[in-house]
C-alpha positions in Angstrom: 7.9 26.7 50.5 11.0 25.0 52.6 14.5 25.3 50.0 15.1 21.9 48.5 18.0 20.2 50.0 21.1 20.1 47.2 21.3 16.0 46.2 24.1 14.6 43.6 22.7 13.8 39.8 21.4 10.6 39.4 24.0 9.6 37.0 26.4 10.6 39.9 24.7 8.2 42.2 24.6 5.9 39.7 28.6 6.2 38.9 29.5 5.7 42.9 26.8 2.9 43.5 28.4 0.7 41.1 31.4 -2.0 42.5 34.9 -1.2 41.2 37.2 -4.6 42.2 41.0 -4.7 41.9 42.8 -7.5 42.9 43.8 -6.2 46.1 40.1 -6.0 47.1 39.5 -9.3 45.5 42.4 -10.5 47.9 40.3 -9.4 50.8 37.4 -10.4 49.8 38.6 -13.8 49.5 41.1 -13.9 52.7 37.1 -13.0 54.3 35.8 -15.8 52.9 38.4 -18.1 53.9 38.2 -17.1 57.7 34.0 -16.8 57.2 34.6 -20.7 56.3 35.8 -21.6 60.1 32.8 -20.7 61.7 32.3 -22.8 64.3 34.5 -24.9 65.6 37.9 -23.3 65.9 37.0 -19.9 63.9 40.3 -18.2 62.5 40.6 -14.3 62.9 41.8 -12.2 60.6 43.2 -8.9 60.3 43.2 -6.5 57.5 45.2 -3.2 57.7 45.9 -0.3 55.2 46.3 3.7 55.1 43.1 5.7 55.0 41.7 5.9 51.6 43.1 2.0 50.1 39.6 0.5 49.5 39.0 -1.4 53.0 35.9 0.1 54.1 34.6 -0.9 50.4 36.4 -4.6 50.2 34.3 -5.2 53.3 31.0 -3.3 52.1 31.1 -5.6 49.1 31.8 -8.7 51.0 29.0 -7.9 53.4 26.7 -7.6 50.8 27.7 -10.9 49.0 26.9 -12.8 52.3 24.0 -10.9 54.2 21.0 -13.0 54.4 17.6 -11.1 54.1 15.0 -10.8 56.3 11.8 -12.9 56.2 8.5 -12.4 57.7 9.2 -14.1 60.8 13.1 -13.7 61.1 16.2 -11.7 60.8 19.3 -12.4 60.4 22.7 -10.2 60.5 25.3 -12.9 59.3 28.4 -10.3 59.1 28.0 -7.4 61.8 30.1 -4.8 61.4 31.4 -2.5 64.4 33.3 0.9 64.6 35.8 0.8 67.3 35.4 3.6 69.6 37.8 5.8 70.5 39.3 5.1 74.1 38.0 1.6 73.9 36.8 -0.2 77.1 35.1 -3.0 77.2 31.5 -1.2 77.8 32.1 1.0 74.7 32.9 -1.7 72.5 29.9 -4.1 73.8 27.6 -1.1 73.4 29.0 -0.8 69.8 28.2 -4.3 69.2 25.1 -4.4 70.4 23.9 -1.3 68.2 24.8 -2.9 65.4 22.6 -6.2 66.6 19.9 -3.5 66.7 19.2 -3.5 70.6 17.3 -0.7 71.8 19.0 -0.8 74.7 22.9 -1.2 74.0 24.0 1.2 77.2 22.2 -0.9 80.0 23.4 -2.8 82.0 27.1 -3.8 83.6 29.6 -4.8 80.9 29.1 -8.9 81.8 25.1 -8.6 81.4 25.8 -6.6 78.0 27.9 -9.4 76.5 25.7 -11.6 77.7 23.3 -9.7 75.8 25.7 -9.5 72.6 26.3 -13.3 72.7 22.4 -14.3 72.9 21.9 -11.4 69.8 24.4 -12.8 67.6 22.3 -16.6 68.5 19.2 -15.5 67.4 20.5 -13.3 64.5 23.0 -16.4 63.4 25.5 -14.2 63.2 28.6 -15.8 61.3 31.9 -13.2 61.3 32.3 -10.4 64.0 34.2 -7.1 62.2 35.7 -4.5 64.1 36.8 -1.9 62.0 39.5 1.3 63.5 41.0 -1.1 65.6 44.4 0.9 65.3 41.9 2.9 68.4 43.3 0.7 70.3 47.4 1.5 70.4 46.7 5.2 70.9 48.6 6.3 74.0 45.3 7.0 75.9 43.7 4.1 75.4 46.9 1.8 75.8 45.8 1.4 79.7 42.4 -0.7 78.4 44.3 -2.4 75.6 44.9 -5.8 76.8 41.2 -5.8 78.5 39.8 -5.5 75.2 42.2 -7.8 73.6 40.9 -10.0 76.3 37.1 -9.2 75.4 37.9 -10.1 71.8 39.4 -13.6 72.3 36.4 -14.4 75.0 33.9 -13.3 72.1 35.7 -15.8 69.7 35.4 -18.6 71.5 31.5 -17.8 73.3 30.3 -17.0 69.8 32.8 -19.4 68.1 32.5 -16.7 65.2 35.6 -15.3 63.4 37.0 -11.8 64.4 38.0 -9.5 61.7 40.4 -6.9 63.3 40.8 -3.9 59.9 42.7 -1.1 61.0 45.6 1.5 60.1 49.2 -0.3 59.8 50.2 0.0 63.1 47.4 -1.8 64.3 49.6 -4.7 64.1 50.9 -3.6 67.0 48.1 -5.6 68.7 49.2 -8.6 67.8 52.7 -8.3 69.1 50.9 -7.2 73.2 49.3 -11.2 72.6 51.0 -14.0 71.9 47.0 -15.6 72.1 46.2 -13.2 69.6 48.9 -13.5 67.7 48.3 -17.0 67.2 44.2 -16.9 67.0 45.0 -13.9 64.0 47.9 -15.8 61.7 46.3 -14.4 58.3 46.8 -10.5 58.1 46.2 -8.9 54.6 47.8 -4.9 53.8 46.1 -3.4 51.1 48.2 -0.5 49.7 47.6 2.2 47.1 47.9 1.8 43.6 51.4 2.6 42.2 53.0 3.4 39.1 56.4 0.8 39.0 56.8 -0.8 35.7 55.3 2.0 33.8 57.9 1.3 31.2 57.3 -2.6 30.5 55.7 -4.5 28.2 51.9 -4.7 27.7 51.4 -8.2 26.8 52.4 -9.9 30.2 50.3 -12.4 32.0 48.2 -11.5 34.9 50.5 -13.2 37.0 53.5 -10.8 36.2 51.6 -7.4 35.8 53.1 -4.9 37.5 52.0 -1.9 39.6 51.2 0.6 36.9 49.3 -2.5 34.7 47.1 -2.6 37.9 46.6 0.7 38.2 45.8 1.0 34.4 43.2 -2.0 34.9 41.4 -0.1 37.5 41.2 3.3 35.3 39.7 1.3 32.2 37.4 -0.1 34.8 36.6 3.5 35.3 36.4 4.2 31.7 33.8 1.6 30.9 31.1 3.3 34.0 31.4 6.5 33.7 28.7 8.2 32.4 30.3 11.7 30.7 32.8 11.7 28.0 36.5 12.2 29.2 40.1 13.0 28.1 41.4 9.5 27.5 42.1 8.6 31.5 44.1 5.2 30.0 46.7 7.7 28.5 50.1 7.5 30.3 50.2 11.5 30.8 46.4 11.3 32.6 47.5 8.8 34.6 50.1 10.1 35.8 48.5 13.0 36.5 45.3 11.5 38.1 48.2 8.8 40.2 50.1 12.8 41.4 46.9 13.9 42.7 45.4 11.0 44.2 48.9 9.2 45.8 47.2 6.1 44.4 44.8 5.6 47.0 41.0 5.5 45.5 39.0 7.1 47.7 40.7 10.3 46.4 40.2 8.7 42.7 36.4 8.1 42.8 35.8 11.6 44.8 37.4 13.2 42.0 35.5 11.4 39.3 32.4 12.3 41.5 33.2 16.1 41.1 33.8 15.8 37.7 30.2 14.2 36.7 28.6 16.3 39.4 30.4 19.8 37.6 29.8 18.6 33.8 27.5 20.4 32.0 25.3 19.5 28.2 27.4 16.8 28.1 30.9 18.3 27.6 34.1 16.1 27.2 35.6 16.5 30.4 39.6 17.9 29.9 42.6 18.9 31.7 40.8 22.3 32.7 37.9 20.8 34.3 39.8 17.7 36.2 41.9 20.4 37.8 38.8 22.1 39.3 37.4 19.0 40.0 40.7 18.4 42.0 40.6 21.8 43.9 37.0 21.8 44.8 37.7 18.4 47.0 41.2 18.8 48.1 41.1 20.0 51.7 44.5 21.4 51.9 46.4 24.1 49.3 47.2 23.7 45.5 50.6 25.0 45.1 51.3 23.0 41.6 48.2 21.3 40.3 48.8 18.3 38.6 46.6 18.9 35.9 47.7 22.0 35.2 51.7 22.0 35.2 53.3 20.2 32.6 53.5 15.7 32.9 57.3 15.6 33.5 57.2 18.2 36.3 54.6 16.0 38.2 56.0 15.0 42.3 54.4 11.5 43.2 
């Protein structure tokens, strides 16, 4: 009899299939929907940028997933492809990246005019909408500077052939792009940063408007928003102590967050309340580098953000 293969709980799957939005993410979200709008004649590109772990892969998952049209039984469409920028970027690379996505069986064939002919005539009979290529900041390393401006080149032509938007999402110095074009400059006016969570203003007042809350309110918000899915009992994580000590291990970016959260359910056991003992093992079974002070174990004042 083969060995099972080890799979997450259900309530696990459960806990990380389920949409957490901020208003950061609903900023992207909407500054998506703004440039999805000028389809057509004139689209406007966009460009989103952010550190690793800030919540842009998931602001564009949940966008995707708002617009995507199904399939029927005699069409499909792809309204929002989605492309990973390859490392070293040439032209060729990128079409064939585009045109896997599309779902072409074929995306290597061909000379790099034929395959963007090929792209083009896809993204017709698809009715695709919004072009999306994410780890643009491939594009300002050193070795792939050389191809740069040929690819910034492909990436206009694309706009205006398709006359879909472009959605350049990227590391911050992917801006850098921007500055090589003054064309792309100009086609990409609307840029949006998303930046992790952060604790100033954990002192102030708890009844200001929405307008006015400051960086620890946010980060609060998105805890309780935590609170009310997760499906084991906690430690209050809303407690000013927790927090802190969740915002010292994570830096306040929430990919680091929700893995944690995902270790704890997946390590809980007869329904336990999870405490200080168990978020720190939590905390050093996904950390890839070495504890010297964990945050859950020294004491709150002693925490280094």
């Amino acid at each position: 009899m083969a060995n099972l293969l080890p799979q997450r709980k259900p309530i696990t799957e459960n806990f990380l299939s389920t949409s957490i939005y901020h208003r950061e993410c609903e900023d992207v979200i909407h500054a998506l929907e703004q440039s999805l709008k000028t389809t057509g004649r004139n689209p406007s590109g966009l460009m989103i940028v952010g550190e690793s772990g800030v919540g842009k892969s998931t602001a564009i998952r949940l966008f995707q997933k708002q617009y995507c049209v199904p399939a029927t039984e005699t069409h499909s469409y792809q309204t929002i492809v989605s492309v990973i920028t390859p490392e070293s970027a040439t032209i060729k690379s990128l079409t064939s990246a585009l045109l896997r996505e599309l779902g072409c069986h074929t995306p290597d064939k061909g000379t790099a005019p034929a395959m963007k002919s090929r792209a083009v005539t896809l993204m017709k009979n698809l009715q695709t909408k919004m072009i999306i290529f994410d780890e643009i900041q491939h594009l300002t390393e050193r070795n792939a500077q050389r191809r740069t401006q040929d690819v910034i080149n492909f990436v206009k032509t694309l706009m205006l052939q398709t006359h879909c938007p472009v959605v350049l999402v990227g590391m911050p110095d992917a801006r850098e792009l921007l500055n090589m074009d003054p064309q792309l400059q100009r086609r990409f006016s609307k840029s949006v940063e998303l930046k992790p969570f952060g604790i100033e203003g954990a002192d102030s007042v708890d009844d200001i408007s929405d307008e006015e809350m400051s960086p620890f309110d946010e980060y609060c918000s998105f805890l309780n928003a935590i609170t009310q899915i997760m499906p084991i009992k906690t430690i209050d994580i809303e407690d000013k102590q927790v927090a802190f000590r969740l915002f010292a291990a994570s830096k306040g970016k929430i990919s680091v967050i929700i893995k944690l959260f995902e270790q704890l359910i997946e390590n809980n056991i007869d329904g336990m309340t999870a405490g200080l003992a168990d978020f720190s093992k939590a905390f050093s079974e996904i950390s890839d580098y070495p504890i010297k002070q964990c945050p859950f174990q020294i004491h709150y004042k002693n925490l280094k953000f």
